[in-house]
N, C-alpha and C positions, 0 to 999 in steps of 0.2 A: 295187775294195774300198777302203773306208777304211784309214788305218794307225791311226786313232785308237780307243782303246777305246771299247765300246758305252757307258760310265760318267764317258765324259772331261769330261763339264758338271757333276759333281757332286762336291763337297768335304765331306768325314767328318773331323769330329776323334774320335779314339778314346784314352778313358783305360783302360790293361785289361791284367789281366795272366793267365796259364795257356795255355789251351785255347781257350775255346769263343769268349770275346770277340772275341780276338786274329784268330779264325779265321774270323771274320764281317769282320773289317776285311780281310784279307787277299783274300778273296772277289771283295770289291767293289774293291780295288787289283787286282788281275788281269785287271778287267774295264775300267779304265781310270779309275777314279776317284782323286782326289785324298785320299790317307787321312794324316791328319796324327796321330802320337801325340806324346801329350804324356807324358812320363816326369821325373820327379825325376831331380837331378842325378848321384846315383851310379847310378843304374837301379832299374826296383821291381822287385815282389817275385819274378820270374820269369827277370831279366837274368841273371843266374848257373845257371838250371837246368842239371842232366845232360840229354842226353850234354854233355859239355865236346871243346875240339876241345884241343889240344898246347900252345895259348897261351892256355889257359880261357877260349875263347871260347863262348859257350852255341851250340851246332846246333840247340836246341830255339828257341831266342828268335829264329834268322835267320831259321828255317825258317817261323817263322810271321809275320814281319814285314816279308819280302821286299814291294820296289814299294811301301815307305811312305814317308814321309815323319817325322824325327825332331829334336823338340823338346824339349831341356830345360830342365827351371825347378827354380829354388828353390822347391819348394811350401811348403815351412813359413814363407816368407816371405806376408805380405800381397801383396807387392808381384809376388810370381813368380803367386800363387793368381788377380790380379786379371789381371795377361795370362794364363794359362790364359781365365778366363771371356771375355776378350775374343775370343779366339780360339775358341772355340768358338760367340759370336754374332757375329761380325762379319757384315756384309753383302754378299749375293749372290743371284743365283737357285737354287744349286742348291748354297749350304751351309746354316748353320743347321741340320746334319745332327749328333749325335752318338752316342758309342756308350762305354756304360759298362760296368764287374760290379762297382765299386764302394758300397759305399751310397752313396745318393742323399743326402748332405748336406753342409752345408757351400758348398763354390764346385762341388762336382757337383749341389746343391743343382738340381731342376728348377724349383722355384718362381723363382728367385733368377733363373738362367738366363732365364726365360719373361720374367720382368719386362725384361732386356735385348731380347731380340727374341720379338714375340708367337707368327710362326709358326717356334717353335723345332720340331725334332724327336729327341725323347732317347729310344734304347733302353736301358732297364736291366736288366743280367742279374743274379736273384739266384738263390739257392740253392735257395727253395722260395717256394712263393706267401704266404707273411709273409712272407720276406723274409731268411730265416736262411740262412745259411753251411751250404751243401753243395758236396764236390765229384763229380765222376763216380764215383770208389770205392766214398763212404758212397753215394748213389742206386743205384747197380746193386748194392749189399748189402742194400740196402730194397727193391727189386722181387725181387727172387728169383732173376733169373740167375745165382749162384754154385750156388744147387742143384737149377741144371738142367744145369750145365755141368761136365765131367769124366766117369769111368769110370763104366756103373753099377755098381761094387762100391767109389764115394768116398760115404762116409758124412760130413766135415765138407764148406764151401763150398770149391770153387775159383773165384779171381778169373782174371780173363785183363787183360794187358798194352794192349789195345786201348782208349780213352778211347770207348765208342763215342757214349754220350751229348754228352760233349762235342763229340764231329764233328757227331749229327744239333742240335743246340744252334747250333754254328756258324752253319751253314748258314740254321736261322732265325734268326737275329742280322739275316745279309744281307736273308732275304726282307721281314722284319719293318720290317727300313726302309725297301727298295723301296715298302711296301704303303702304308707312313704316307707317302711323299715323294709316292706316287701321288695321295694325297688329298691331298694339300699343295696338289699341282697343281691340283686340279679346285674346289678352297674357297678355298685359301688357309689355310688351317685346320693349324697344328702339335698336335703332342699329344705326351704322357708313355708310350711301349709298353715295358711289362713282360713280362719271360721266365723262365721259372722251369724252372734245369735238369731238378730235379724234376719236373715236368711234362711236360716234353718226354718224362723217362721214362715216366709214367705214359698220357701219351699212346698212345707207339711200342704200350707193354704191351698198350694194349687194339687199338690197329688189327689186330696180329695176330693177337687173338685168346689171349693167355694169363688176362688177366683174365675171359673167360667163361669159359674151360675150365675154372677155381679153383670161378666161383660154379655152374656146373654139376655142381661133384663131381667133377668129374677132371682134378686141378689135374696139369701136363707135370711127368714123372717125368725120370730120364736116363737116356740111352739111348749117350751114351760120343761116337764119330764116324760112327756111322747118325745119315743125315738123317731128320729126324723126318718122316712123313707118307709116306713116298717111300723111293727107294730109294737107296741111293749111302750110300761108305763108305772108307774107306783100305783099299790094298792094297799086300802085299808081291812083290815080283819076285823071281826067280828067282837076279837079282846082288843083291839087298839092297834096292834101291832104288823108294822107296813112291809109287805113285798114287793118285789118287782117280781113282771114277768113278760117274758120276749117270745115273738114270734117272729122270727127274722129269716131265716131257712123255711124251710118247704119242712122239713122234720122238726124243729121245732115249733113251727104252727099245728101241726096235725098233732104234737104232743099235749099243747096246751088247749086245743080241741077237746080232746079225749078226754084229759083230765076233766075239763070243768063238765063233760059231758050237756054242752051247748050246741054240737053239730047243726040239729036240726034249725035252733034260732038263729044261726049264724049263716046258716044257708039261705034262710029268709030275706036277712038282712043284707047279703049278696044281691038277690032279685031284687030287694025293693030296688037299690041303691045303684043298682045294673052294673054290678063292679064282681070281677073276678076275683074273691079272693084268697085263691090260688096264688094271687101276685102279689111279690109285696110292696108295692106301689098303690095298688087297690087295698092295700090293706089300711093304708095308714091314712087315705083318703076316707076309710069306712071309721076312724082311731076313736070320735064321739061314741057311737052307737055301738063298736065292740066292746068299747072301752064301761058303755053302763051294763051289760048283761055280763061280761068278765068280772065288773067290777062288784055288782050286785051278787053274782055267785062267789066270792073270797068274803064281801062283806058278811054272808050267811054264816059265816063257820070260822073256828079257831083257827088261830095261827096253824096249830099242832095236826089240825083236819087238812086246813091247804098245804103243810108240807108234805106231809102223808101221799094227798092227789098226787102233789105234782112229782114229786120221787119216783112211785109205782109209773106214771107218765111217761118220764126222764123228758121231764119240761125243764126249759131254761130258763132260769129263777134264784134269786138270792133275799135273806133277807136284808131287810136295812137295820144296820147298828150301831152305835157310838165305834169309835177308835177305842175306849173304855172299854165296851162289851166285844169289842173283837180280839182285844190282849187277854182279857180276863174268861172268857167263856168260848173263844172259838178255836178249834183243835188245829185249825189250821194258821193258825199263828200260836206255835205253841213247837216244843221239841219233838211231837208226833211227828211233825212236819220235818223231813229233813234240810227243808233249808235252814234251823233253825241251832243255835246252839246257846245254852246260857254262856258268859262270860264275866268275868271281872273286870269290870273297866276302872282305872285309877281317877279319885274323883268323884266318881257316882254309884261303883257298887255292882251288884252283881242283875246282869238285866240281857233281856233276850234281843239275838243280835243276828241278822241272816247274813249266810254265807253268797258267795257269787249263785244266780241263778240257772246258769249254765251248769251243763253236765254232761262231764266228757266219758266217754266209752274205757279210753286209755289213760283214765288220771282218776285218783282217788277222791271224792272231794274235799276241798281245805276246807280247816277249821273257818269260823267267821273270822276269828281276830280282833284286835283289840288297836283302839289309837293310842298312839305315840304318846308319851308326857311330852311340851314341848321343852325341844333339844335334848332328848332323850339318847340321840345315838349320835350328836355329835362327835365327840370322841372317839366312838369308835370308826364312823363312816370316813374322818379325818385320816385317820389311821391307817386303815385299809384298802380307801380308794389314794389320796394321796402321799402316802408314808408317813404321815405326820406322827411324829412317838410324842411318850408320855411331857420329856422335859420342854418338847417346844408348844405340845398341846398348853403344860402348866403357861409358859411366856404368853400365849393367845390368852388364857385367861387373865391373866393380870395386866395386859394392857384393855381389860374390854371389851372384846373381839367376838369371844365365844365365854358363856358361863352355865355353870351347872344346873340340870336341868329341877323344877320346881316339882 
C-alpha cells in the first residue's frame, strides 16, 4: 500500500470561515491533498470561536483545520490581496483548485481570478442561490425541522446543537470539486461551481421525502423520540440508565423480539390492533402499546441484563451517554478505534483526534494531523509555490504584509 494519500497530486487554496467551507477543505487534506488557507493576519471571523481550550485557543477552528496548511496576509493591503491571488493561480497540474463562502468579489473575485489562469476551479459557498448570507440555524428554521423535532406536547420550535446542514454542505464542498477537477481533467476546461447551503437543505428535504408529505396533506407532525415510520424509541432501565432500541428491518425486529422474549404478546397485540406487524408501518402505528410491554420488559432489569439480551439477540440498540462518558469510557472513541490517533496540538495539549473516515484499499491511512499555528507556513508556502526567498520574504515583513507566526 501506498503511504501517500489518495489526493496527494492536488493543491486547494481555501479562503473560509465556520462550518461547512472549512469542512470540505479538511475532507480533501485527510485524503492527502495539499489544502493551503489563506487567513488575515489576526485570524478571520471563526479563529476565536467556542469551545475555547485554557489558553483561548479555539477547538472549533483546529478541529476543522487539522492537515492544512496556513497562510497569512495582510489582506487589506494591495500588496498581501495580490499574493493571495497569486497563490491561488499559480501553476501546476493538480492546483488552480480553490474554495471559498466568501462573496465572490474583489481579489476572490472569479473573473479576476480566471483572467490569471484560464483553467481556474472556484467553488463558492453561499447562503442561498442569490447569493445572501444564511447560516445552518436560520435554514433549518426555514425547512421546518424545529417543528418536527421535540416532545409532542412542544408547541414553539426546538433547535438541536448539530450543524447538520453544514456537515451535509461540507461534504459537497469536497465532491463538488472532485467533479469539476474531474472535467478539468478530461477538457481542460475550469469553471465557477456554486453551492448554496440552502439548498443543500432543500435538497436533503425532498430526497426524504418531507416536502411531498407537505404537498400531499400530511405535512410530519412530532412524534417526541419514536422513530417515525418504524419502531424504536428510548428506554428506561431498571438502574436508571436509558437505551434505545430499533426495529427497523424485518431482522432487527425479530432480534428485538427474541430478545425481550415478547413474541407471544406482541402477536396479540397484532390481532387486537389488526395490524401486520411484520410491517414497518404497522409497527409504528402499534409504537404506544409495543412501546409499554418493550418498555416494561428493559424497565425489569439492569442495564447490564438488557445489554446482555440484546447482544446474545444482535438487536439494534445503543446506549445513551454524555459526550463525557463516550471520550472517557467508550472504546470506540478511543485509539482502539483506528480512526483514532492522540496528538499534540499547539495551544491545547495532547487530545484525541480522528483521522479521515474513509479507507482506501491502496493508501495507508494518514495520520489525523494537527492544525496549523496561524501563518505557520507562510514563508515557506511563499517560497516554494511563488519563489519568494528569504531577503524579499524579510521586506514583506517589514512593510506588514506577512508576520511571524504566534
Amino acid at each position: 500500500m501506498s503511504g501517500r494519500g489518495i489526493l496527494s497530486d492536488l493543491r486547494i487554496v481555501e479562503a473560509s470561515a465556520f462550518v461547512a467551507a472549512p469542512l470540505g477543505g479538511l475532507t480533501l487534506a485527510q485524503m492527502g491533498a495539499d489544502v493551503i488557507r489563506i487567513d488575515p493576519l489576526g485570524g478571520g471571523l471563526d479563529f476565536n470561536r467556542w469551545p475555547l481550550s485554557d489558553g483561548d485557543v479555539s477547538l472549533f477552528w483546529c478541529g476543522l483545520n487539522k492537515s492544512k496548511r496556513s497562510v497569512a496576509l495582510n489582506l487589506a493591503d494591495p500588496e498581501g490581496r495580490e499574493i493571495a491571488m497569486s497563490l491561488i493561480t499559480a501553476p501546476g497540474d493538480g492546483a488552480g483548485l480553490f474554495v471559498t463562502n466568501f462573496p465572490p468579489r474583489g481579489w476572490l473575485d472569479y473573473d479576476k481570478l480566471k483572467a490569471r489562469r484560464a483553467d481556474l476551479i472556484q467553488l463558492t459557498l453561499q447562503g442561498d442561490h442569490k447569493g445572501g448570507s444564511s447560516v445552518d440555524y436560520t435554514v433549518n428554521a426555514r425547512v421546518g425541522i424545529p417543528y418536527v423535532t421535540g416532545s409532542v406536547t412542544d408547541e414553539a420550535p426546538v433547535n438541536h446543537v448539530l450543524p447538520a446542514w453544514d456537515v451535509a454542505t461540507g461534504h459537497l464542498v469536497a465532491t463538488g470539486l472532485l467533479a469539476a477537477e474531474r472535467h478539468r481533467c478530461r477538457t481542460g476546461q475550469g469553471q465557477h461551481v456554486k453551492l448554496a447551503l440552502e439548498d443543500v437543505a432543500l435538497s436533503v428535504m425532498g430526497h426524504l421525502g418531507f416536502i411531498a408529505e407537505a404537498q400531499l396533506g400530511c405535512a410530519r407532525g412530532r412524534y417526541g423520540n419514536d422513530l417515525f415510520g418504524a419502531f424504536g424509541r428510548d428506554f428506561a432501565c431498571a438502574d436508571g440508565r436509558r437505551v434505545i432500541a430499533i426495529g427497523l428491518t424485518p431482522k432487527q425486529w425479530t432480534s428485538l423480539v427474541e430478545a425481550t422474549g415478547l413474541a407471544e404478546v406482541i402477536e396479540a397485540i397484532g390481532a387486537r390492533l389488526r395490524l401486520d406487524l411484520g410491517r414497518e408501518g404497522d409497527r409504528f402505528l402499534a409504537r404506544r402499546e409495543l412501546g409499554a410491554e418493550i418498555g416494561g420488559w428493559i424497565a425489569a432489569r439492569s442495564f447490564g441484563e438488557v445489554a446482555a439480551s440484546f447482544d446474545r439477540a444482535g438487536v439494534c440498540w445503543a446506549p445513551y451517554q454524555t459526550v463525557d462518558e463516550l471520550v472517557r469510557s467508550d472504546p470506540a472513541c478511543s485509539v482502539e478505534n483506528p480512526l483514532f490517533d492522540i496528538v499534540a496540538q499547539s495551544g491545547i495539549g495532547r487530545v484525541l483526534s480522528p483521522r479521515s473516515a474513509i479507507r482506501f484499499d491502496a493508501f495507508d491511512a494518514r495520520p489525523a494531523g494537527t492544525a496549523p499555528v496561524l501563518g505557520e507556513h507562510t514563508e515557506a508556502v511563499l517560497g516554494e509555490i511563488l519563489g519568494i526567498d528569504g531577503a524579499a520574504y524579510g521586506r514583506l515583513h517589514d512593510r506588514g504584509i506577512v508576520h511571524n507566526p504566534r
